[in-house]
DOVOMI-19004 format. One line per 10 residues: number of its first residue (from 0); their letters; for each residue z, y, x of C-alpha. Coordinates in Angstrom, 1 decimal. Example, Ala and Ser with C-alpha at 12.3 -4.5 7.8 and 13.67 -1.06 7.14 Angstrom:
<nodes>
0	as	7.8/-4.5/12.3; 7.1/-1.1/13.7
</nodes>
This chain:
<nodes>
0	xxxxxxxxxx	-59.2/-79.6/113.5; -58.1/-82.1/110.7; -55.0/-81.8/111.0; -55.3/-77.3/110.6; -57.7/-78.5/107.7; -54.6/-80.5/106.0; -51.7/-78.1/107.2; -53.5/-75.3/105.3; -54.4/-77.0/102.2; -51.2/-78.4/102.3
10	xxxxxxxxxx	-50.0/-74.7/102.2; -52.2/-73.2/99.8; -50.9/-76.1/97.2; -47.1/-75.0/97.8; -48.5/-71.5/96.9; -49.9/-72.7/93.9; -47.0/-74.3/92.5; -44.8/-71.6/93.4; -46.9/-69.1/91.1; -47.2/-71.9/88.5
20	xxxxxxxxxx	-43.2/-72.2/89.1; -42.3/-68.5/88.5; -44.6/-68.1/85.4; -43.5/-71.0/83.8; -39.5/-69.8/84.1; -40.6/-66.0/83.3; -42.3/-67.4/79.9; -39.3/-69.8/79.6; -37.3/-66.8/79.6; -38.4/-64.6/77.4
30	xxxxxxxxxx	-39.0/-67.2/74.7; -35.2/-68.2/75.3; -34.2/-64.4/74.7; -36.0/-64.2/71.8; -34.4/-67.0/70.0; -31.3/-65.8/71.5; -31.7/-62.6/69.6; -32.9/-63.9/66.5; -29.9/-66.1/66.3; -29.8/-70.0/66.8
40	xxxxxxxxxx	-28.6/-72.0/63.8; -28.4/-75.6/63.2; -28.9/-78.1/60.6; -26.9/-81.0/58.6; -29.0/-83.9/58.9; -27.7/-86.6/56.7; -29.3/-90.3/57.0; -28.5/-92.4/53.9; -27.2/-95.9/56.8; -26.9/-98.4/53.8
50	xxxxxxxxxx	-30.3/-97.9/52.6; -31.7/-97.8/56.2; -29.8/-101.3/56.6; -31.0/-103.3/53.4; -34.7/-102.0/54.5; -34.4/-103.9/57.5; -32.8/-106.6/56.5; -35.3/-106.6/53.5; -38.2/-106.6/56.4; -36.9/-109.4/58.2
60	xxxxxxxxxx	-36.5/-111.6/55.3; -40.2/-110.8/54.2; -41.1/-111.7/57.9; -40.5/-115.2/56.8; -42.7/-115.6/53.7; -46.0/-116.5/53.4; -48.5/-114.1/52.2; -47.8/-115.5/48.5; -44.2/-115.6/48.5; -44.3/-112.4/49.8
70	xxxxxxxxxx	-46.6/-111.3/47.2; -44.4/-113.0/44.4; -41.1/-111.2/46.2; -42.4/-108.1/45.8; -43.0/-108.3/42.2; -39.7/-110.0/41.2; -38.3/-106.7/43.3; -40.3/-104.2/41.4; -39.5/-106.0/37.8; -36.0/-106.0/38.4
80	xxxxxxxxxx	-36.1/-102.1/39.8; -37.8/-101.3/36.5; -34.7/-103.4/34.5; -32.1/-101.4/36.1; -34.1/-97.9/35.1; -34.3/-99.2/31.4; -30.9/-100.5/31.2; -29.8/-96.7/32.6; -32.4/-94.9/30.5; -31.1/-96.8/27.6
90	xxxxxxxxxx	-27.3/-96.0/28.3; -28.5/-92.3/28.5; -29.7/-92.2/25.0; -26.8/-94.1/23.9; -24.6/-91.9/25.7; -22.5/-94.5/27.2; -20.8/-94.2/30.3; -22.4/-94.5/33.4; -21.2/-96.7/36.2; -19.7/-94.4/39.1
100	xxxxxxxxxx	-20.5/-93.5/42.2; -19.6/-96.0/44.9; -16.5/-94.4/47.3; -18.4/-92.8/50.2; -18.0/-93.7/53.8; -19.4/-90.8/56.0; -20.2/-91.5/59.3; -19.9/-89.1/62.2; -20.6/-89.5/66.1; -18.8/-87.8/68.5
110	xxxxxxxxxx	-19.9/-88.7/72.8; -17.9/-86.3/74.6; -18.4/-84.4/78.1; -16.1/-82.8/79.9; -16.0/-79.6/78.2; -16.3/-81.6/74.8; -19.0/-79.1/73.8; -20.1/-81.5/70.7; -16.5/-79.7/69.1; -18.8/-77.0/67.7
120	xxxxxxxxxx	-21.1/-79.3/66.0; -18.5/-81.5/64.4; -16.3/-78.2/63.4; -19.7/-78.2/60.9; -20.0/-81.9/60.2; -16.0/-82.2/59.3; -16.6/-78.4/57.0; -19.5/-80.1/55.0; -17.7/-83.3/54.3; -14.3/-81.6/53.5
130	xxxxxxxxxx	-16.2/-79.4/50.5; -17.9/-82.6/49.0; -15.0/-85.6/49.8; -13.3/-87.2/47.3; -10.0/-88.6/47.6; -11.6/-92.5/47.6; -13.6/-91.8/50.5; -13.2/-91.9/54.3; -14.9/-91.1/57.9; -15.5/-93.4/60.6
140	xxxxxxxxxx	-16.1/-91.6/63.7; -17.4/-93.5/66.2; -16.2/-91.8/69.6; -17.4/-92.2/73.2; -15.9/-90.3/75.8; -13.9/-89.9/79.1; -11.9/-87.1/78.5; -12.4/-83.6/80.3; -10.6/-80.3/79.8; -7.4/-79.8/77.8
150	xxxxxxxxxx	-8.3/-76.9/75.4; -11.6/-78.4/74.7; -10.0/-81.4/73.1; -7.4/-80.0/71.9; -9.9/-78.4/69.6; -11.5/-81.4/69.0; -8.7/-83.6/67.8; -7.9/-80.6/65.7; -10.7/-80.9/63.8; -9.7/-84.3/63.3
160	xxxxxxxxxx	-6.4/-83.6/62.2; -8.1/-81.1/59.4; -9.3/-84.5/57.5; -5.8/-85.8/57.6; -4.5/-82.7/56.1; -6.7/-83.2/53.2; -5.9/-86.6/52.6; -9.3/-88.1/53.6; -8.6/-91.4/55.4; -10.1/-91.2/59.5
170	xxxxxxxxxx	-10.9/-94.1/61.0; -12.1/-94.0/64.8; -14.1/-96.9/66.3; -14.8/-97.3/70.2; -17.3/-99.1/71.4; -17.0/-98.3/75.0; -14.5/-95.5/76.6; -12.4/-93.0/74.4; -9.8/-92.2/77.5; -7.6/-89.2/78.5
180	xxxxxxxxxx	-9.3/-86.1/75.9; -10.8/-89.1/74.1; -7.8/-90.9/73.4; -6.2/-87.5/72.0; -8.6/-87.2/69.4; -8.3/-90.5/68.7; -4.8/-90.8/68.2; -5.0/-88.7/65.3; -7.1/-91.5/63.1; -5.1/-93.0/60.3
190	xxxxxxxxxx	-6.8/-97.1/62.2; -8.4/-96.9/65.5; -10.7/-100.0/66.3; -11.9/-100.6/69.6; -14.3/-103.0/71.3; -12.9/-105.8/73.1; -13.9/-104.6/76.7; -13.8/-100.3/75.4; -11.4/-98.4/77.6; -8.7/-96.4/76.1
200	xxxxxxxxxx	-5.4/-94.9/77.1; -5.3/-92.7/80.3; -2.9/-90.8/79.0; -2.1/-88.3/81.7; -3.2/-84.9/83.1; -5.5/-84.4/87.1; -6.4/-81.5/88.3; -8.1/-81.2/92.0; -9.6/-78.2/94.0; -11.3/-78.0/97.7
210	xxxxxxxxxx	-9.4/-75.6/100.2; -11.7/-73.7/102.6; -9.3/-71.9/104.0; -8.8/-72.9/107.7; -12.9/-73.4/108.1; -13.1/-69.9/107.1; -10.3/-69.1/109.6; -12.1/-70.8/112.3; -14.7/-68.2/111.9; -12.9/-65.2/111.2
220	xxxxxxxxxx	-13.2/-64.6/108.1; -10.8/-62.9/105.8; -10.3/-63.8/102.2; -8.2/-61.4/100.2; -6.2/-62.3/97.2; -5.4/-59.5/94.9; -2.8/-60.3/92.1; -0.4/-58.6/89.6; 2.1/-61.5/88.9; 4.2/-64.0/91.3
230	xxxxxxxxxx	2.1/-66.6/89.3; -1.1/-64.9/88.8; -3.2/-67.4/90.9; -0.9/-70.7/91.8; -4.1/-72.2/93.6; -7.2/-70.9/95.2; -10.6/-72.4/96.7; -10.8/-69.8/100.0; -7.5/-68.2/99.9; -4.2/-69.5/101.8
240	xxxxxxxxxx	-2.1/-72.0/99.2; 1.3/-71.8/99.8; 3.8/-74.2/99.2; 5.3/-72.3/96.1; 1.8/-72.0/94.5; 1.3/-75.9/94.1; 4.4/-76.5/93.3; 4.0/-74.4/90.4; 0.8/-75.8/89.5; 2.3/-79.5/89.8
250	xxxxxxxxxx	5.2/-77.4/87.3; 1.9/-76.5/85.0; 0.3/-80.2/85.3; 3.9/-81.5/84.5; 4.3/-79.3/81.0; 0.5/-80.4/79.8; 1.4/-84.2/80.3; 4.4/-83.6/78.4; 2.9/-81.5/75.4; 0.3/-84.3/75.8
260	xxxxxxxxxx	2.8/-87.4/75.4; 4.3/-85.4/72.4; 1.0/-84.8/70.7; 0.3/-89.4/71.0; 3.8/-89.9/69.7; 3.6/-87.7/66.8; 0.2/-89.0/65.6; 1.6/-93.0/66.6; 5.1/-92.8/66.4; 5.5/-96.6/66.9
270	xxxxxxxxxx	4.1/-96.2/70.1; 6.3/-97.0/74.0; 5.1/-93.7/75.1; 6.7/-93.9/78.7; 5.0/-97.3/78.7; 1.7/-96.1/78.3; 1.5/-92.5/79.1; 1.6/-93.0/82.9; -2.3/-92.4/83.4; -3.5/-95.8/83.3
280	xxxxxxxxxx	-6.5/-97.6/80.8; -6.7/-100.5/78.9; -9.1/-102.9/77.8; -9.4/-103.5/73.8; -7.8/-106.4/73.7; -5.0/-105.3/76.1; -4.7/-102.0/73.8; -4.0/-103.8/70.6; -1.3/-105.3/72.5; 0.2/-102.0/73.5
290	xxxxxxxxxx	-0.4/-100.8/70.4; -2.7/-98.1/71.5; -5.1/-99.6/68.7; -4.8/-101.5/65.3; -7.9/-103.9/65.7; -10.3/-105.0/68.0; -14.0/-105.3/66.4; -17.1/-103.6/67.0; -18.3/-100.5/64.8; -21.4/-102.0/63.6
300	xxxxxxxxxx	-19.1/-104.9/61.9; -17.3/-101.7/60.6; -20.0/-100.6/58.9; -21.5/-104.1/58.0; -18.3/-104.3/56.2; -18.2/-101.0/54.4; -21.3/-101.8/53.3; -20.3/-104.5/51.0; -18.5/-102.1/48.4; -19.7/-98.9/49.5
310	xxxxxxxxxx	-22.1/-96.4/50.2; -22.3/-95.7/54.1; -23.6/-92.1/55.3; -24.6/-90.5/58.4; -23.9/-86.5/59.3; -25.0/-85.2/62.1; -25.0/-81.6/62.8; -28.2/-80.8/65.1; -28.2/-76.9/66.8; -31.5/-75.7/67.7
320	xxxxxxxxxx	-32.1/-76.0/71.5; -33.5/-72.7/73.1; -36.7/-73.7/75.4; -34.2/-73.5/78.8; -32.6/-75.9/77.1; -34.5/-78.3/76.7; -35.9/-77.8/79.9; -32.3/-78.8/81.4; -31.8/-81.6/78.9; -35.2/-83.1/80.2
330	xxxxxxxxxx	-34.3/-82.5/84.2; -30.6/-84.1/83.4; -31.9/-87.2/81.7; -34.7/-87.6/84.6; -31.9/-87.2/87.3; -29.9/-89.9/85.2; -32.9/-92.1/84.9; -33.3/-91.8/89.1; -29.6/-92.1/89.7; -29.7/-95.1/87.6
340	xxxxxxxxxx	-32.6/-96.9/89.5; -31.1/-96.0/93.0; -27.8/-97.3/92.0; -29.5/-100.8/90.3; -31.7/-101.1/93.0; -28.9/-101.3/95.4; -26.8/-103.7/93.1; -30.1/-106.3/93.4; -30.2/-105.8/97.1; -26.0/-106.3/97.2
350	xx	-27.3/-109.8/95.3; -29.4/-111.0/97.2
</nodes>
């Protein structure tokens, strides 16, 4: 009897969530087709980094003071902010010149998938910057990615290559990967600096696609190809591959790792290109020795450094997320978070 009791309560909660399941996506769908219709726009979110660095460093020196020393800090800091606007309200009146602007370093951050879909929201960072630039200042884009399609970084590194054009100095810091798609955009950068233990290089094209082709002839079943061209379709997933499709495909793969190479030696002509464009990657330290890189350092000590003499922005370009979305950035990051417990779960049982 218990057990009919549970089975069916059991049931009745499925049913529950179910309905609770398709409302939810039915009112996440219209409210997603509504802001699709009214048009999604993003906004330039700028963060002024030098400021945000001397308030923390500012909070961890008054961590150290007693309650009167930090009474007495804060007034000498007031006194001498009230110096600097009479000296400048003086120089005003006077109409003497007034010291200028410190060159701008604008930061930008670029972490790539493999359709390099953040292209579109630094098309608007690099458009902002090139209307307000001057010719003292520079970008450091810090750049974290794997690589992924062709076209899509193609497009990215050509909205690199638009700073270059204008004269605006590029440097491109790597903390941790910027390989294959990565390493073409950041080829283009007048100094790439990397992190001694970043990846870089994998300077070579891979393409790969499952053939279903005899399982489905084990069960009789036809797939038809229809094409208008010998080269229409090279390679299939269900259809029969012959021997002349993939050996125009490997012809394809061959053409983009050459166009590839070209596109590395032109941006660093002092580069062994044979040497290095044969797919593998490279530590930092083992890049700067290939030449793949100019320095090995971290991009905070980048920007430590910039600091010193000038002033040190942050752009970021943020697009309004429809409420699928966000939905599917939650789910990702919770399967990330799982994945990553399973996997460091079985790396302290391979310990012990």
């Amino acid at each position: 009897m218990w057990s009919d009791i549970l089975t069916g309560y059991g049931i009745f909660i499925l049913e529950i969530l179910t309905i609770l399941l398709v409302i939810t996506a039915i009112i996440a769908f219209i409210i997603s087709a509504r802001q699709h219709k009214a048009g999604l726009q993003g906004e330039l979110v700028i963060t002024d980094l030098s400021e945000h660095f001397e308030n923390t460093v500012k909070q961890l020196r008054h961590f150290h003071l007693s309650e009167d020393e930090l009474k007495q800090q804060e007034k000498a800091e007031k006194k001498e902010e009230k110096q600097k606007a009479k000296a400048l309200k003086a120089k005003l009146k006077k109409g003497e010149p007034i010291e200028t602007l410190k060159p701008c370093v604008y930061v930008l951050d670029f972490k790539g998938d493999i359709l390099a879909s953040q292209t579109t929201a630094l098309r608007e960072e690099i458009s902002a910057i090139l209307h307000v630039a001057k010719p003292e200042d520079e970008v450091l884009l810090r750049l974290e990615s794997p690589g992924g399609v062709v076209h899509g970084y193609g497009l990215a590194a050509s909205q690199l290559i638009r700073l270059k054009q204008k004269g605006i100095k590029l440097t491109v810091a790597v903390d941790k990967v910027a390989a294959s798609g990565g390493y073409m955009m950041a080829c283009v950068a007048d100094n790439i600096i990397a992190a001694p233990f970043a990846i870089l290089g994998s300077i070579g094209v891979v393409a790969q696609m499952p053939n279903i082709h005899r399982l489905l002839k084990k069960h009789d079943v036809d797939v038809d190809v229809m094409t208008a061209g010998e080269f229409k379709r090279t390679m299939t997933v269900l259809g029969e591959n012959t021997e002349k499709g993939k050996q125009k495909f490997q012809q394809e793969l061959e053409e983009t790792h050459q166009l590839f190479k070209q596109f590395v030696q032109q941006n660093r002509p002092h580069l062994d290109i044979d040497k290095v464009a044969t797919g593998e990657h490279w530590f930092g330290t083992q890049a700067l020795e290939l030449a793949l890189i100019d320095g090995v350092s971290t991009s905070d000590d980048l920007l430590l450094e910039a600091m010193k003499e000038k002033s040190v922005v942050g752009i970021t370009y943020k697009v309004k997320k429809t409420l699928l979305q966000k939905l599917g950035q939650q789910a990702e990051e919770r399967m990330d978070s799982l994945i990553q417990r399973y996997m460091h779960k079985n790396a302290q049982d391979f310990i012990h």
